[in-house]
N, C-alpha and C positions, 0 to 999 in steps of 0.2 A: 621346270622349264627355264631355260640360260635365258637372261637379260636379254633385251635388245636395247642398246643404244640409240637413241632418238637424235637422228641428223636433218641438219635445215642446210640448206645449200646460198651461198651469197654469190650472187653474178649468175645470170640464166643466159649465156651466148652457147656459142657454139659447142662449145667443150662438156656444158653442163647434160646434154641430152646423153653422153656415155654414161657420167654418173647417176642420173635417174634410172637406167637401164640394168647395167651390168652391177649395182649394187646391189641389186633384186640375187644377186649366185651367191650372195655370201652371210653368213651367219652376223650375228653378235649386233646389226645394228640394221636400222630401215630410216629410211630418207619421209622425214613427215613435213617440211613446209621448204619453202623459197623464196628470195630476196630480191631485191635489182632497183637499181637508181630508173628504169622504165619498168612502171608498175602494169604495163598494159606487156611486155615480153614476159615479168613473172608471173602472172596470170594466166597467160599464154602455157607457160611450162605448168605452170599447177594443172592446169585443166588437160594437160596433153600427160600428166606421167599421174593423176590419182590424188597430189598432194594439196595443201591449202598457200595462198599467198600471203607473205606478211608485208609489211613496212621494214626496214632495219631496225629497226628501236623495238618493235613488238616481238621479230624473231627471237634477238637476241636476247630480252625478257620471257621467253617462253619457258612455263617450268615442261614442258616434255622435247624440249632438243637441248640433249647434254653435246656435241661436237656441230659446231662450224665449220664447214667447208665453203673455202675459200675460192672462188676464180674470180675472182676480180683479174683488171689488167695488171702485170708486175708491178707497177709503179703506184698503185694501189693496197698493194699484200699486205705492208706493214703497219699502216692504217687499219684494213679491217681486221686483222688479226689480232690485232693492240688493244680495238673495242671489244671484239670476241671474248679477249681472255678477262679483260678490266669487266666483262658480266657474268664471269665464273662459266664460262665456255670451255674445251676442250678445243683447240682446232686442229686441222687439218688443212693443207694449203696447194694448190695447182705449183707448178715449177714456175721460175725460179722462188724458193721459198720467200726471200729477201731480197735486197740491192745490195747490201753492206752490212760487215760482219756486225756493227752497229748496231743497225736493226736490228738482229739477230739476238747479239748480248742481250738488248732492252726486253722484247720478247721471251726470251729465256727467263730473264728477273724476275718479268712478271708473274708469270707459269710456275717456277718453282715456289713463288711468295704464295700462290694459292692452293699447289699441289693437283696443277693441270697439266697435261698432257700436249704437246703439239708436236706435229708429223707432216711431210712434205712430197709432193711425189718429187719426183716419178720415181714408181712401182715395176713397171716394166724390169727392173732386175730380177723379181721373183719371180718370173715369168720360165717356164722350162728348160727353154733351151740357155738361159744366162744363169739356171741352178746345175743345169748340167758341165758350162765351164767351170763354174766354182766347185763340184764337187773332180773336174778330173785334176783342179790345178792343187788345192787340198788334199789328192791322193798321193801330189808327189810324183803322178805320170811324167811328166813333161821337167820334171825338177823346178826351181827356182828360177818365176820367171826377172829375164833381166833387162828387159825390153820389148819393146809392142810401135804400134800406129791406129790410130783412131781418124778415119775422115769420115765428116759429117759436109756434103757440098753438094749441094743443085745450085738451083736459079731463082731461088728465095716463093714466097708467097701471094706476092699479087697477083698470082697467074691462077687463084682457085681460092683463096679467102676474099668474102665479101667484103670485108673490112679489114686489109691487112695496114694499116696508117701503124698501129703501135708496135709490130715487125722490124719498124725500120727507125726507132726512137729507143734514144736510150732508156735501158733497160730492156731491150733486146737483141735485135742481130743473133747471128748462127750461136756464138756462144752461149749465151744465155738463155734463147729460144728453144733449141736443140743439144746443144752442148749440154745440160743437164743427163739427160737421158745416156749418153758419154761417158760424163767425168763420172758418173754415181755408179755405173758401172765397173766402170778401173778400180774405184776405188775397193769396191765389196771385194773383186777378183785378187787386187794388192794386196790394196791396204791405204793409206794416208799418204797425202801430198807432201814432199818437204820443201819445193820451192820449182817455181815456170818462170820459163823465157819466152818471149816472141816478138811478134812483126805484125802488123795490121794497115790495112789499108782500104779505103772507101772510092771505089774504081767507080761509080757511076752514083750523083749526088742528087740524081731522081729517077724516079721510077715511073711507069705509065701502069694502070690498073687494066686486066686484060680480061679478069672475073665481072660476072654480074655481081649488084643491078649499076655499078660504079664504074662500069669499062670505057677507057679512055680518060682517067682521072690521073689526075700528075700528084705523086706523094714528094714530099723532101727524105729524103734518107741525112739521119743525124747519128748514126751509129759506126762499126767500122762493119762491115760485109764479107773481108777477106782475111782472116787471124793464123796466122803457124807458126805453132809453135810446142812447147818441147816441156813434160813435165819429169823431174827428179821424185823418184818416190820414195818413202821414210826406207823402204828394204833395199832401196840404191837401184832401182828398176829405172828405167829411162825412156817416156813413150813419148814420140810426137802425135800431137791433137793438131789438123789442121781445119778448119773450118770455113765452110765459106758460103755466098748466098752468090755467084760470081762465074758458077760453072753448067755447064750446058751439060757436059757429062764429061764421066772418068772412067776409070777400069781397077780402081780402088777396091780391097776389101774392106767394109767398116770396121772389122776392129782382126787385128792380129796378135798373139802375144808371143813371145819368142823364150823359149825355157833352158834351164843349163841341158836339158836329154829331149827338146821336142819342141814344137812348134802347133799352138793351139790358134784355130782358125773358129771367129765366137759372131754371128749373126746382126743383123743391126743392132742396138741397144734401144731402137724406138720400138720395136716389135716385142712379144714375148714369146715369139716361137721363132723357127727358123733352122738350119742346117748347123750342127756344130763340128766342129773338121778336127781332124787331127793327125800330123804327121811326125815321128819319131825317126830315130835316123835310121840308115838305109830303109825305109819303108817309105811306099807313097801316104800322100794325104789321103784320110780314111774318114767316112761319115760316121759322127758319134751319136747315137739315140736312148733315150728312157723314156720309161708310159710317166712322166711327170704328168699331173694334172692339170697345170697352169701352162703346158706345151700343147694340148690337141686344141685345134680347128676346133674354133664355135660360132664361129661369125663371117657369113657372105660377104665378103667384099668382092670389085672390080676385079682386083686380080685373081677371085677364087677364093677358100675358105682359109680362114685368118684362125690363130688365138688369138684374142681379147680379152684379158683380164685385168683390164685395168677397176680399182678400187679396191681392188686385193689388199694394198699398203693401207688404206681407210680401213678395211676389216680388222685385217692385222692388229691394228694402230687400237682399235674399238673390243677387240678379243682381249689384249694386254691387259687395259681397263683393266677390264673384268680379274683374270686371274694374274695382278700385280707382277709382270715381268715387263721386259723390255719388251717395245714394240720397233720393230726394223726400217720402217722409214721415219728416223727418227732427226729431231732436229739437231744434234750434233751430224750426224751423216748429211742432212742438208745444210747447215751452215759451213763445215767444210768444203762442202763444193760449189758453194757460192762462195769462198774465198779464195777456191783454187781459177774457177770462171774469172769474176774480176781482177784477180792477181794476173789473170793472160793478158786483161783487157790493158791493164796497167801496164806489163810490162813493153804490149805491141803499142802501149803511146808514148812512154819514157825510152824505153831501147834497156833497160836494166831489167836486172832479175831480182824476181819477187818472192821472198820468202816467208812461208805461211806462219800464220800465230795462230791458229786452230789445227787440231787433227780430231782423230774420232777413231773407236774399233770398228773393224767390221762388222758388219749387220751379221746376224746369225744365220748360216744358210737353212733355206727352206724346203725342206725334203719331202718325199711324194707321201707320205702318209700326214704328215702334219697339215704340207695344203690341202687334201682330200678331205680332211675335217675341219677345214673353213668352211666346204662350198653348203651352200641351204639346201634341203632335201629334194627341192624345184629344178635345180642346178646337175643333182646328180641323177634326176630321171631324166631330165635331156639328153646328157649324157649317155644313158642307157639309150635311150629310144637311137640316138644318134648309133650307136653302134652297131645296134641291132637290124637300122635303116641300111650302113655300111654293111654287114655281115650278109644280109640279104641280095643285095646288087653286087657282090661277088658272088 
């Protein structure tokens, strides 16, 4: 029987109830304890997902959790990660991985001085419909892309998080908060940043909270909210990223890419499913689909039936372990793109361009039989039952 990798999870907020959940679909590791500076919320989360609660100090001394995972708030990351690894931990880290390439190097040091592992999401590139762009733009369909647009804009967070204060504090705003899920994307589809330009500005320097249980609470915003701007990529590709927490609404497509023989039209990059478009010359835009595994509807949401497969990149990252290959959310792919984020951020407060001192390979695309044999045997009878449920009510 294959290892299971023993995961303790640090920070039990809001983000942590996907990971206790959807970690249950995937082989190679199970989630056995949990952390938090409010020992009365990870106690809460232990008793609500099976798991046991620790202190920090006893987690991370635990001999049965080889990977940490990390949600703490960003400004937090390279702290817990730092202690993670200095206890012969493996981690794993919520977005943005780091602040500063910095951090990143130091982390790296350490991890290699012990021949530890560390991985970062967001995962959502593995996600179907963003394996489905990468496998039409690697067939050479569309030729060599030489330009794109990426907008990531609403009206920011305090409108439905309970606690949106660290939204709007550096180390987040749309680029860093959002913009992960973005850049990580361009990047797999490219390839490597070679240097960004932009513009940033902070149009409204507080906020009113409009969510419970805090509604009517005034935040300071210290970050910038509105960032456009322009990235140069290593293959001479040329995208604008505009980003912004400032817009009521647009008519924007999240991401477009523009090919020397086509034009690829690629889904949010926060989702892992979605419509992926394609138009070639003289032909109209044409919907592109595959039975990808990490593309089908598993999850009710408001709008109707969602994919979900986030913790995919923690499997991945926990699978590699195991049979010594590269794992795809990998911290050069996220230190990269925390230098190509802050390099926006930098160049929308200097007015100069920023050019990068990190790049990375692309992550290795994920094709439908390889994630098929992630998912844990629980995973692929939902699956079934689920289809079988569909094939009936037609």
């Amino acid at each position: 029987m294959a290892k299971k990798l023993g995961v303790g999870i640090v920070g039990c907020g809001n983000i942590s109830a996907a990971y206790f959940s959807l970690s249950r679909m995937f082989k190679g590791m199970e989630v056995r304890a949990c952390s938090d500076l409010d020992m009365k919320l990870a106690k809460a989360r232990a008793q609500e997902f099976g798991v046991r609660a620790e202190t920090g100090p006893n987690l991370l001394a635990a001999d049965d959790i080889d990977i940490i995972v990390n949600l703490t708030i960003p400004a937090a990351h390279y702290e817990v990660s730092k202690a993670a690894i200095d206890a012969g931990k493996h981690v794993y880290s919520e977005k943005p991985f780091v602040l500063s390439v910095k951090e990143g190097l130091d982390l790296k040091k350490r991890a290699d001085k012990k021949g530890l592992r560390i991985g970062s999401a967001p995962d959502t590139f593995l996600g179907g419909a963003h394996q489905l762009a990468r496998k039409i733009i690697d067939s050479g369909t569309i030729g060599k892309v030489t330009s794109g647009t990426a907008y990531v804009m609403s009206h920011g967070m305090e409108h439905w998080h309970p606690n949106p204060d660290f939204f709007f504090m550096p180390g987040a705003g749309p680029v860093l908060d959002v913009g992960p899920y973005y850049v990580t994307n361009l990047i797999q589809l490219i390839g490597p940043v070679k240097r960004v330009a932009g513009f940033s500005s902070t149009p409204a320097l507080e906020r009113t909270i409009t969510s419970k249980p805090r509604y009517g609470q005034k935040i300071k915003v210290k970050t910038p909210t509105t960032i456009h701007s322009v990235l140069e990529f290593e293959n001479g590709a040329v995208v604008t990223l505009n980003a912004s927490w400032d817009v009521w609404s647009h008519g924007h497509s999240p991401m477009e890419l523009y090919g020397e023989q086509g034009t690829l039209f690629v889904p949010d990059p926060n989702f892992f499913g979605g419509e992926v478009g394609q138009a070639l010359p003289g032909k109209p835009r044409k919907p592109q689909s595959w039975k990808h595994p990490f593309g089908i509807p598993n999850q009710k949401h408001s709008s109707g039936m969602m994919a979900n497969y986030r913790t995919s990149g923690l499997a991945d990252m926990a699978l590699a372990i195991e049979a010594g290959r590269n794992h795809r959310c990998s911290l050069e792919l996220a230190l990269h793109a925390v230098e190509v984020m802050t390099g926006v951020l930098k160049a929308g407060e200097t007015g100069k361009v920023v050019t990068m001192q990190t790049s990375c390979e692309r992550p290795a695309a994920l094709g439908m039989s390889e994630a098929k044999s992630m998912l844990s045997k629980q995973a692929k009878a939902a699956d079934g039952a689920a289809k079988k449920k569909k094939k009936k009510a037609a």
